[in-house]
N, C-alpha and C positions, 0 to 999 in steps of 0.2 A: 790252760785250756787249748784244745787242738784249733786251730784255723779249720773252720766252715769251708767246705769242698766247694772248687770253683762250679757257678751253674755255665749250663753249657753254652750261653752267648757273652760270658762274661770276658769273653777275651776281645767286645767290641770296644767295652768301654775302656782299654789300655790306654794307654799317650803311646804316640808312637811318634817317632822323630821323621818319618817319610810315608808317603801317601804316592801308590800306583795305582791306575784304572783299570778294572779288569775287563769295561765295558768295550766293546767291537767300536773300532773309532768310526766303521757309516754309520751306528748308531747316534754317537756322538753331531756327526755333520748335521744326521736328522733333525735331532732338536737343536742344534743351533740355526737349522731354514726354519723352525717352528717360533721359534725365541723373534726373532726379526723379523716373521711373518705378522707378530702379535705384535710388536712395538712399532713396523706401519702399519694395523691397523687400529693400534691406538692412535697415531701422529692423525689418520684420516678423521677418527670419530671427534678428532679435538676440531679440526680443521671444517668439518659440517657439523658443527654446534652453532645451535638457531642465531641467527644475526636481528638484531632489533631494529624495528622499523621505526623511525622518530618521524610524530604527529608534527607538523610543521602549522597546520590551520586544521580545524577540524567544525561542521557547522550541523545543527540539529533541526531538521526542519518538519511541523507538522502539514503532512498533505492527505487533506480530507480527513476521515478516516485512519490513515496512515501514517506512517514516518520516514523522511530519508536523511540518513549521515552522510556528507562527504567530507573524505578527505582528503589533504596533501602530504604524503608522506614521504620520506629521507629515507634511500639509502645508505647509512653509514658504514655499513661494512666496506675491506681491503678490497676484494675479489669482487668481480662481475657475479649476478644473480642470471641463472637461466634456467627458468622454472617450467616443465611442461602443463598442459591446463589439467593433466592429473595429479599434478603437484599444487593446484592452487586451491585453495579450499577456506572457507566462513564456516565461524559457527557463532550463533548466536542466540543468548539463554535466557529466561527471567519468568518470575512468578509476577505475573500478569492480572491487572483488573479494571472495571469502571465503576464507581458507583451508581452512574445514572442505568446500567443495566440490571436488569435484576440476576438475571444468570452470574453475572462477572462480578457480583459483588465481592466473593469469595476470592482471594489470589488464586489462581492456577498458574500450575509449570507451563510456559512456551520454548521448547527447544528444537530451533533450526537450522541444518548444516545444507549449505551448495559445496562443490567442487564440480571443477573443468568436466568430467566426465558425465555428470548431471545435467548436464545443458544449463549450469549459472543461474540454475533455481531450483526452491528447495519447499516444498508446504509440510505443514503438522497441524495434529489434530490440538486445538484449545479447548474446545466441547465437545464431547465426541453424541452424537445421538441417532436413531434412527431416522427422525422427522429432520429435513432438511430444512425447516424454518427456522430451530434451536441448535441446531449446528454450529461450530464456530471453527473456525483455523485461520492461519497465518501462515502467508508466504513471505519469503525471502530471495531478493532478487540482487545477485552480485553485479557492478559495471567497472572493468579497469579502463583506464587512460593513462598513453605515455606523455608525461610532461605534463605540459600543461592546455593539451589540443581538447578543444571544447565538444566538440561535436562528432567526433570519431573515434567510440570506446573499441578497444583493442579485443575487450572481451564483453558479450551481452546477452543478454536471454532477449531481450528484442529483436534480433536480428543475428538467431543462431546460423552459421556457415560450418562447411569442410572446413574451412581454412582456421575459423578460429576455436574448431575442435583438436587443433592439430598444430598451431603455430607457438610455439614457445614465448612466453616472456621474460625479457634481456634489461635488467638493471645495474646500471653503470654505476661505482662507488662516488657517492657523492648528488645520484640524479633523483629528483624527485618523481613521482605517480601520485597521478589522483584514481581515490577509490571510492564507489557510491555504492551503499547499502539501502534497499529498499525493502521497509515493512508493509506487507498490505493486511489489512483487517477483512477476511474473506464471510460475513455474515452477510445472510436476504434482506435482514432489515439495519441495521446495525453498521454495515462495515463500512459502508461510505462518510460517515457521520460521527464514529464515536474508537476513537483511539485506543487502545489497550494502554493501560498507562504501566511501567515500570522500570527498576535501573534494570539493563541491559549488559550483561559480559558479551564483551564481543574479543574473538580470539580468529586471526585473519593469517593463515600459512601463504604465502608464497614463494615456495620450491624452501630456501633454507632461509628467509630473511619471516620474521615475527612478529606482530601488532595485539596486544594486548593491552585492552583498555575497556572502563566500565562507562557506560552511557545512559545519562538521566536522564529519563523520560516520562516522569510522574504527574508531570502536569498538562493539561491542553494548552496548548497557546492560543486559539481561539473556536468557534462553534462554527462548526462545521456544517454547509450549507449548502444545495444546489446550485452549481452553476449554471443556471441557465434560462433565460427568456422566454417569451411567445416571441415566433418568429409574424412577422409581417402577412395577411391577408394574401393571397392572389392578384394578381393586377385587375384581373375582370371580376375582382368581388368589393374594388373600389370606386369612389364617387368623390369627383373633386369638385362637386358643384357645395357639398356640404361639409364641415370639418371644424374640430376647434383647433386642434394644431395643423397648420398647411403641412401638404397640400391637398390632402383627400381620408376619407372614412373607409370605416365597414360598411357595405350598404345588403339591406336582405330586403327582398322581393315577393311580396306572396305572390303574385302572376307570373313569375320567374318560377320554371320547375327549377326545383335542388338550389334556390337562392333565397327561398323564404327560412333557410337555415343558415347557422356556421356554426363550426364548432372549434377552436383553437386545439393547435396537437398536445396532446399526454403531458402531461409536462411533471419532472421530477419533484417530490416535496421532503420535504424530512419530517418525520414519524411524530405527534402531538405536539405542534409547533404553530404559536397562535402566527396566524396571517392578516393581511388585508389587501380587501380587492377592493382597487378601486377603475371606473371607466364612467364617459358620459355618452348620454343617450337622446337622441330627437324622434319620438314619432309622429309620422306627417296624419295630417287632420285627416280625418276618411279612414282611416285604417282600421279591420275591424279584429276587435277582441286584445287589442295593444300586443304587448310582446312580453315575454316571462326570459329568464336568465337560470341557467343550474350547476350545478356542480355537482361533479360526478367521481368520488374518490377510489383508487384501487389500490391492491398488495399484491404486485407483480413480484414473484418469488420462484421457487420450482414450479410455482401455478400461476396463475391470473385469478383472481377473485375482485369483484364485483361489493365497495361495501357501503351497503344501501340504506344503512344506518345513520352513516355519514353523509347520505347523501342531501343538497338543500337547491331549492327551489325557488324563485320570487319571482312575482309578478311585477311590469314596468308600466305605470298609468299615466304617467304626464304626458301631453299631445302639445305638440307645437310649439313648443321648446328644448331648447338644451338643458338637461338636466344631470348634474351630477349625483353618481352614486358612490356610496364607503361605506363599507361594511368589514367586520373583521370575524375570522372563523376560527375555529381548532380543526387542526388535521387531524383526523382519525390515528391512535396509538400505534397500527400498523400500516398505514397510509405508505406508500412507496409514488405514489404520484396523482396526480388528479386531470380532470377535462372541464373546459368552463365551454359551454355552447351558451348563442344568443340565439331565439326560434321568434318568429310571430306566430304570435295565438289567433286561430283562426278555428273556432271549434265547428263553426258550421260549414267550414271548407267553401267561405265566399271569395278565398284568392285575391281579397284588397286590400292592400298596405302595404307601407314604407317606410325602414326604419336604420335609422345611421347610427353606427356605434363610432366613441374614438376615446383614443388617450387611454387601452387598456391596460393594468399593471397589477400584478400580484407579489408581493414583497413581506417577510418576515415581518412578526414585531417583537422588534427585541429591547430586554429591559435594558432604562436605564444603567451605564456604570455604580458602584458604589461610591462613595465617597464626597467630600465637598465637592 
């Protein structure tokens, strides 16, 4: 049989005993600057491969409403970190809920990024709605510290500056930072009061150094509550001639314009939370029509509302004694605060009477713990 006619590239696959380039040797140079152009900038990309940050203490705390993590974290990479604040960046993720809301029963996504050029804070929508009262979101508030200085964060949405839109952060191999993440629960009724509960990815860049770690937060650590008192009377609306605890009372004056009243300031409550109010009362003989006591709750929110529903009333009839009063109420479900006024009843506007309040207080009542 004849041999098959060679094809006409068949004389590449020969063996050949020597090999000459027919290529132009600047082409050659070129790709040998291209060749070591790419193997340093393989060596760089190896060389800025994310450095891990090690959690040294890390603490979970619930505030109000809210949450905040701080940490202590290790440098352990070779090389110095020097991160501009557009290089510093949170992001923090989690399908979010409360039971005791009816909206949040359901988990919903919460996803929140800051970086340096955001101003070190960062909100999203949790509920998104037109009516401002059903609304919900969360904010995310970044704070760094170098070392271990307590009270002068390097970076902060409190106290945004030029300087620390624009000053680099420098960590040394081996030096530790403290980092504080702040969740706040941004709802009119709700957010002061009732936590978002779930785990938490939190993923922290700083320039090339990394913090990844998931954070439990499904449970409340305690019920969340008003901080805050009646402040003390006026000096000229006290009387130190009468009193149960020294040195002096409320005193209201029917013959006194604008003293036959008082009314103590606004004061914050949390939303269907049984209460008790208690204070003691003397009114002097002669006084006519005694005194009454009221309570006046409202929903301070995108509006002020007035709710009259809630509102309660008593009359005070004991004369010529101290007389203690306790009584225990429900706050109204959307209650955001209340006013407690003491008046003398004077319906026929004869202007006689005298009447000393003391020892007022208004204080949750919270159940008993579980257990033996």
């Amino acid at each position: 049989m004849a041999p098959l006619p060679p094809t006409p590239n068949s004389h590449r696959h020969r063996p050949s005993t020597s090999y000459r380039s027919t290529w132009p040797s600047a082409l050659l140079t070129t790709i040998a600057m291209v060749a070591t152009s790419c193997l340093s900038a393989r060596a760089v990309g190896h060389e800025s491969e994310p450095v891990p940050l090690v959690i040294v203490e890390r603490s979970i705390i619930q505030d109000q409403g809210g949450w905040q993590v701080d940490y202590r974290l290790r440098h352990e990479g070779p090389t110095e970190i020097n991160a501009a604040p557009a290089e510093i960046q949170a992001k923090v993720e989690g399908w979010v809920s409360n039971s005791r809301i009816a909206n949040h029963a359901v988990p919903r996504m919460s996803s929140l990024s800051v970086s340096g050029q955001a101003g070190w804070s960062g909100s999203g929508d949790v509920i998104t709605s037109a009516d401002e009262n059903q609304r919900c979101r969360e904010r995310l508030v970044l704070q760094i510290w170098a070392g271990n200085e307590p009270d002068s964060p390097l970076f902060t949405a409190a106290k945004p500056s030029a300087e620390s839109s624009e000053r680099p952060l420098s960590i040394a191999p081996g030096a530790v930072i403290r980092v504080r993440l702040r969740l706040e629960h941004l709802h009119s009724l709700y957010g002061d009061y009732d936590p978002l509960l779930s785990q938490r990815t939190v993923e922290l860049h700083l320039g090339s150094a990394v913090l990844r770690d998931l954070v439990p937060m499904e449970r409340e650590q305690y019920l969340a509550l008003p901080k805050s008192t009646w402040p003390s009377p006026p000096e000229d609306r006290l009387d130190t001639r009468h009193f149960i605890s020294a040195p002096d009372s409320l005193h209201l004056e029917a013959h006194v314009t604008g003293n036959e009243a008082y009314k103590f300031a606004d004061r914050p409550v949390r939303y269907g939370t049984k209460m008790r109010l208690k204070y003691w009362y003397l009114i002097a003989s002669g006084t006519e029509g005694g005194c009454r006591v009221r309570i006046t709750q409202y929903k301070e929110t995108s509006t002020f509302k007035i709710l009259y529903e809630a509102a309660q009333e008593e009359r005070l009839t004991k004369v010529g004694r101290w007389t203690k009063v306790e009584r225990t109420f429900q706050t109204d479900r959307e209650a955001t605060s209340l006013a407690l006024e003491f008046r003398i009843n004077d319906p026929n506007d004869t202007r006689i009477g005298e009447v000393w309040i003391d020892d007022v207080s208004l204080e949750p009542v919270l159940a008993s713990p579980a257990g033996p």
